[in-house]
MDTraj code that builds the backbone (N, CA, C; nanometers):
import mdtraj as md
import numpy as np

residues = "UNK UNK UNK UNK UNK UNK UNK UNK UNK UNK UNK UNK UNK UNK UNK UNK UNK UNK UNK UNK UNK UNK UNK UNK UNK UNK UNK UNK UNK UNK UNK UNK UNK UNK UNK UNK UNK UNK UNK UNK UNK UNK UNK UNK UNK UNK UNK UNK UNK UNK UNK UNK UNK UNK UNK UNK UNK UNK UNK UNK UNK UNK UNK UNK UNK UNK UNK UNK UNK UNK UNK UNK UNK UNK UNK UNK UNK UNK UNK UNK UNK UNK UNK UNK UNK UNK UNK UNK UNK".split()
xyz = np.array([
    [14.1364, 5.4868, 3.9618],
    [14.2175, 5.5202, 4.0764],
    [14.1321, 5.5555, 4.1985],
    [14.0042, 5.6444, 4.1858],
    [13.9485, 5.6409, 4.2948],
    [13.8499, 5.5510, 4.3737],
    [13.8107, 5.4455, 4.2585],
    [13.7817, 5.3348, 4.3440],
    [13.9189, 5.2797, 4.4118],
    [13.9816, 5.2415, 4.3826],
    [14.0952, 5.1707, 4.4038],
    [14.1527, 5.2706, 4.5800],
    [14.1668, 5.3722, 4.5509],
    [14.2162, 5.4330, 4.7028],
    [14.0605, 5.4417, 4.8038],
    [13.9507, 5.4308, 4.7491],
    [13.8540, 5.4303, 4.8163],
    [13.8325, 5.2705, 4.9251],
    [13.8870, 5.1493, 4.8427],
    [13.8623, 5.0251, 4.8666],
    [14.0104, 5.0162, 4.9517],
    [14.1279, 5.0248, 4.9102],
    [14.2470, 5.1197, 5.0214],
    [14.1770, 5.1451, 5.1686],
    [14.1411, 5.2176, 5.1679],
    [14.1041, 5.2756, 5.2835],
    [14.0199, 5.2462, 5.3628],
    [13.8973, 5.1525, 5.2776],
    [13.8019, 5.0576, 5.3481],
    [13.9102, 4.9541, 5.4064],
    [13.9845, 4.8877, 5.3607],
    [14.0580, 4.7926, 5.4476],
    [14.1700, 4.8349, 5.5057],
    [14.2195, 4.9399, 5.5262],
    [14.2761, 5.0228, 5.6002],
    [14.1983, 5.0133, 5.7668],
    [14.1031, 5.0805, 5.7160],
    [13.9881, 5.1445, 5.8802],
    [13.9537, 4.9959, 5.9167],
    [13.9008, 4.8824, 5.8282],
    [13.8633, 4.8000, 5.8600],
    [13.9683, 4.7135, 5.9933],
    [14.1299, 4.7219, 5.9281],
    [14.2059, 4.6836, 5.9992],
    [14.2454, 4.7242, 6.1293],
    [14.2574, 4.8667, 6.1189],
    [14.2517, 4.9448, 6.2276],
    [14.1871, 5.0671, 6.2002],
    [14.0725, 5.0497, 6.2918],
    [13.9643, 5.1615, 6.2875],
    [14.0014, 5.2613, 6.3554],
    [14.1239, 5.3343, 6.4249],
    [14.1402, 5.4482, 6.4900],
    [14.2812, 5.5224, 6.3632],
    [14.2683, 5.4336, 6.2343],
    [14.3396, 5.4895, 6.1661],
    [14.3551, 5.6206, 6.0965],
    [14.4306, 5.7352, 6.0093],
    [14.3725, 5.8189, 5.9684],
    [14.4200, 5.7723, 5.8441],
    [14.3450, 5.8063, 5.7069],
    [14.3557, 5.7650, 5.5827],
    [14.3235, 5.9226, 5.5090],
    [14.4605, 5.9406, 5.4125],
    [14.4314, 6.0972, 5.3684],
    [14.4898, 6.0401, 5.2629],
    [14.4091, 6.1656, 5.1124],
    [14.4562, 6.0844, 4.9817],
    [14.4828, 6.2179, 4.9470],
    [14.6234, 6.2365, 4.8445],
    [14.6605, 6.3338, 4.8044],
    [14.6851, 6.3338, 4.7012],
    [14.6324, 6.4358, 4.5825],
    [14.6228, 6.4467, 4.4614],
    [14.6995, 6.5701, 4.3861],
    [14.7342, 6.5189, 4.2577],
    [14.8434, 6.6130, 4.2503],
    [14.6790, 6.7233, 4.2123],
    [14.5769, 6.6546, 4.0730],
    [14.5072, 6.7569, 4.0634],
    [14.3254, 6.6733, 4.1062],
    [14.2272, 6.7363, 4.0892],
    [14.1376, 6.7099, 4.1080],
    [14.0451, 6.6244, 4.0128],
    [14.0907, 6.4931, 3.9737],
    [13.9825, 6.3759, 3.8612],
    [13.8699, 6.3736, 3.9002],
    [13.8135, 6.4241, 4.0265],
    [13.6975, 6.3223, 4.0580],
    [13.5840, 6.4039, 4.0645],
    [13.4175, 6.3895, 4.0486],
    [13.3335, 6.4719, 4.0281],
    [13.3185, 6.5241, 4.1613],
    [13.2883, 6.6198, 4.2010],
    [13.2683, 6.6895, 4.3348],
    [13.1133, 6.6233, 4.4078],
    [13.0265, 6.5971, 4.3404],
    [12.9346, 6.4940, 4.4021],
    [13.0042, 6.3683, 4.4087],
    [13.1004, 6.3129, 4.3709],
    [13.1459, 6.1515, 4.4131],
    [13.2077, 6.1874, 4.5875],
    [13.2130, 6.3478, 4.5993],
    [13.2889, 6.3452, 4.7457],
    [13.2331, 6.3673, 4.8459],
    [13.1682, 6.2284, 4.8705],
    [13.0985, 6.2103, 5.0043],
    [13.1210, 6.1965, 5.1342],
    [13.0853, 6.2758, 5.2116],
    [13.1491, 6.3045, 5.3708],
    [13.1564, 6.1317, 5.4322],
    [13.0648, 6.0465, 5.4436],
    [13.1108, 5.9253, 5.4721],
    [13.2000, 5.7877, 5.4005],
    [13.2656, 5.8646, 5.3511],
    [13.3982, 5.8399, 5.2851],
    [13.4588, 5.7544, 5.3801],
    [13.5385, 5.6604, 5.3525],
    [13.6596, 5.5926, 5.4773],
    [13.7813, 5.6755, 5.4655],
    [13.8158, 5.7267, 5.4060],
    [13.9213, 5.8599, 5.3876],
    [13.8685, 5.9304, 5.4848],
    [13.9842, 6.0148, 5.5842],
    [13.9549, 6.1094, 5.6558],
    [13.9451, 6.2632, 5.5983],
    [14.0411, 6.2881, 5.4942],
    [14.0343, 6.3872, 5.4389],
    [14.1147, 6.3978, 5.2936],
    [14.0862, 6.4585, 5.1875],
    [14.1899, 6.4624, 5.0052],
    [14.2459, 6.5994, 5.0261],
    [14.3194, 6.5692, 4.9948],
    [14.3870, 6.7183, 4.9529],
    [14.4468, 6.7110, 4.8100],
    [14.3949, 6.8503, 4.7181],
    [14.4351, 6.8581, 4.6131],
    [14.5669, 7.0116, 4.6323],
    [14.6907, 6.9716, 4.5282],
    [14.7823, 6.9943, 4.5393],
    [14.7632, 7.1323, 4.3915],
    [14.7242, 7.1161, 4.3358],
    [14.7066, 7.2135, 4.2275],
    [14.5796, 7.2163, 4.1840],
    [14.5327, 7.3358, 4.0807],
    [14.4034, 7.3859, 4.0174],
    [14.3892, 7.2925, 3.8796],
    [14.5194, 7.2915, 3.8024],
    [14.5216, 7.2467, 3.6850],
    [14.6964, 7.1859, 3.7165],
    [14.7049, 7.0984, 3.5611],
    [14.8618, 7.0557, 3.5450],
    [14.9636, 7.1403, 3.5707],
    [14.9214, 7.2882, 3.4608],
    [15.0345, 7.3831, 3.4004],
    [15.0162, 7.4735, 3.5678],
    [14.9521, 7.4658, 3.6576],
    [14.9683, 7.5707, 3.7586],
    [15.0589, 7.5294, 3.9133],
    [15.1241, 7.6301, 3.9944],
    [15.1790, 7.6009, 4.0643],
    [15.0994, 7.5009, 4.1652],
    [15.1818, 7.4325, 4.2403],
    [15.1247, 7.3685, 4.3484],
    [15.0740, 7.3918, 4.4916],
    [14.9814, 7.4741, 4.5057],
    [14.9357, 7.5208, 4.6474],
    [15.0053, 7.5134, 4.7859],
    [15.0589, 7.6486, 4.7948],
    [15.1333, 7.6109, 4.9439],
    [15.0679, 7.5914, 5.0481],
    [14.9688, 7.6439, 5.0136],
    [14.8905, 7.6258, 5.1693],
    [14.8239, 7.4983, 5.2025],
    [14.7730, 7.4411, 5.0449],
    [14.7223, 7.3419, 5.0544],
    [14.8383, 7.1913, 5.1257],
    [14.9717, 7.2427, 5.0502],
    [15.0235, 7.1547, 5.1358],
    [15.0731, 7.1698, 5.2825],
    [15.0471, 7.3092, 5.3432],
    [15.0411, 7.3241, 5.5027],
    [14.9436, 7.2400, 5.5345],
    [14.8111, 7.2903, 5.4789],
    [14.6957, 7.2383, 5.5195],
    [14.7257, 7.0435, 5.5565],
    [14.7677, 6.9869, 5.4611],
    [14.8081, 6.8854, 5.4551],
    [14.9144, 6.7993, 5.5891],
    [15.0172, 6.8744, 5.6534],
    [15.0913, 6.8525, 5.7101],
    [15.0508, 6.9321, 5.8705],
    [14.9881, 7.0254, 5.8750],
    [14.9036, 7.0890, 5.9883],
    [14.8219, 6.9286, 6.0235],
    [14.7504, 6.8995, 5.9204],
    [14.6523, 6.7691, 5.9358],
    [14.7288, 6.6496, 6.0301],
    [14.8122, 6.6347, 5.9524],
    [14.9008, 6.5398, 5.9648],
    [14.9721, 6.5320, 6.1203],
    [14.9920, 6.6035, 6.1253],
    [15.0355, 6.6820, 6.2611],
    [14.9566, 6.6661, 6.4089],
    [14.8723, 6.6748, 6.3674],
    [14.7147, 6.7082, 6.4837],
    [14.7857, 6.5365, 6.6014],
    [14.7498, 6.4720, 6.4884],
    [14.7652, 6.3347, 6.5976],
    [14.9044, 6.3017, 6.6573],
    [14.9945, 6.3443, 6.5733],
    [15.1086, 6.3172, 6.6347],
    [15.1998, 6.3892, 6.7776],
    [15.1433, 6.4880, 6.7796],
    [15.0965, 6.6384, 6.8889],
    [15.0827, 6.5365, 7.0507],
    [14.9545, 6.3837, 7.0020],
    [14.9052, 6.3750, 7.0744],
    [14.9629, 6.2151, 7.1407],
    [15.1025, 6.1957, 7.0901],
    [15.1968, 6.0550, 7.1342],
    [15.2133, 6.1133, 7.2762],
    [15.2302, 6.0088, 7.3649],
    [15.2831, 6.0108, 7.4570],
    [15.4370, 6.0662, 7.5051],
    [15.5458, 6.0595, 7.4362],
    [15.6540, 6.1149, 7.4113],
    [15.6616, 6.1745, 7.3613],
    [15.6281, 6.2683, 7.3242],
    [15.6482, 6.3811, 7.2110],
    [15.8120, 6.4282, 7.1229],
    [15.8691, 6.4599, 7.2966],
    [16.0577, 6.4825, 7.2034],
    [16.0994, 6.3558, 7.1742],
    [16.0523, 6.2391, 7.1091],
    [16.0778, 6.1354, 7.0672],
    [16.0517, 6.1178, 6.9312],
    [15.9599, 6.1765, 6.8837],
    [15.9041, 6.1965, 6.7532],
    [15.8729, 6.3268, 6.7194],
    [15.9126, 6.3612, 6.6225],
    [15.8539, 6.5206, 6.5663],
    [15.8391, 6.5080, 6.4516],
    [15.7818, 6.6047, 6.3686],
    [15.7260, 6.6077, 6.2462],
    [15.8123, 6.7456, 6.1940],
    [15.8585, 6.7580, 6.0888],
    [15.9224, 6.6285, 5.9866],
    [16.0333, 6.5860, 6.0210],
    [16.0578, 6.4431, 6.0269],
    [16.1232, 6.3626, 6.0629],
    [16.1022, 6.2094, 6.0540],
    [16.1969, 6.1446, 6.1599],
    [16.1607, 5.9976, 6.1159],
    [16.0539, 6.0140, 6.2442],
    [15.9239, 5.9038, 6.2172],
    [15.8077, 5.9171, 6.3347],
    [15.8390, 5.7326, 6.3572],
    [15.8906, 5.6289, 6.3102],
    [15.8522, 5.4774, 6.3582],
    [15.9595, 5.4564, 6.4122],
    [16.1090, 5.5030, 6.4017],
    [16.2006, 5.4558, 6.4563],
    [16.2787, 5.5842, 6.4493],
    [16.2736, 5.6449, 6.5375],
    [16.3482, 5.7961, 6.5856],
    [16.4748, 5.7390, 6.5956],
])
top = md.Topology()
chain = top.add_chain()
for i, resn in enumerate(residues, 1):
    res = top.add_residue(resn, chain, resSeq=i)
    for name in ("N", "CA", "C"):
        top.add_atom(name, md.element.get_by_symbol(name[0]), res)
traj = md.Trajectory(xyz[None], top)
């Protein structure tokens, strides 16, 4: 899976390079040295510690704060808001 969203995201940026590419996990598979800052992913967010534990609230603020940043920065703003519909208001 993490090749697979890694190669995702290479042809993602490739297509459009002002894209943002964020991968969200329910828990953490991947070795903490495989997570290299020049990544084509802009940023992962992990959603829990383990299976049996709750799912991080903050982590999913953190997530939607993120998410947020660019959309802040549309030209219309009361046209789109977050959460909501953002392609066809």
């Amino acid at each position: 899976m993490w090749n697979e969203a890694q190669f995702t995201a290479q042809l993602i940026k490739r297509g459009n390079p002002t894209s943002s590419v964020y991968l969200i996990a329910e828990t953490n598979q991947v070795a903490i040295d495989a997570l290299i800052p020049e990544s084509p992913r802009d940023e992962m967010f992990i959603l829990r510690e383990k299976n049996d534990k709750e799912i991080d609230k903050q982590a999913v603020f953190d997530f939607f704060s993120e998410v947020k940043k660019p959309l802040q920065k549309i030209r219309n703003p009361s046209l789109r808001k977050a959460p909501g519909k953002l392609l066809h208001p």
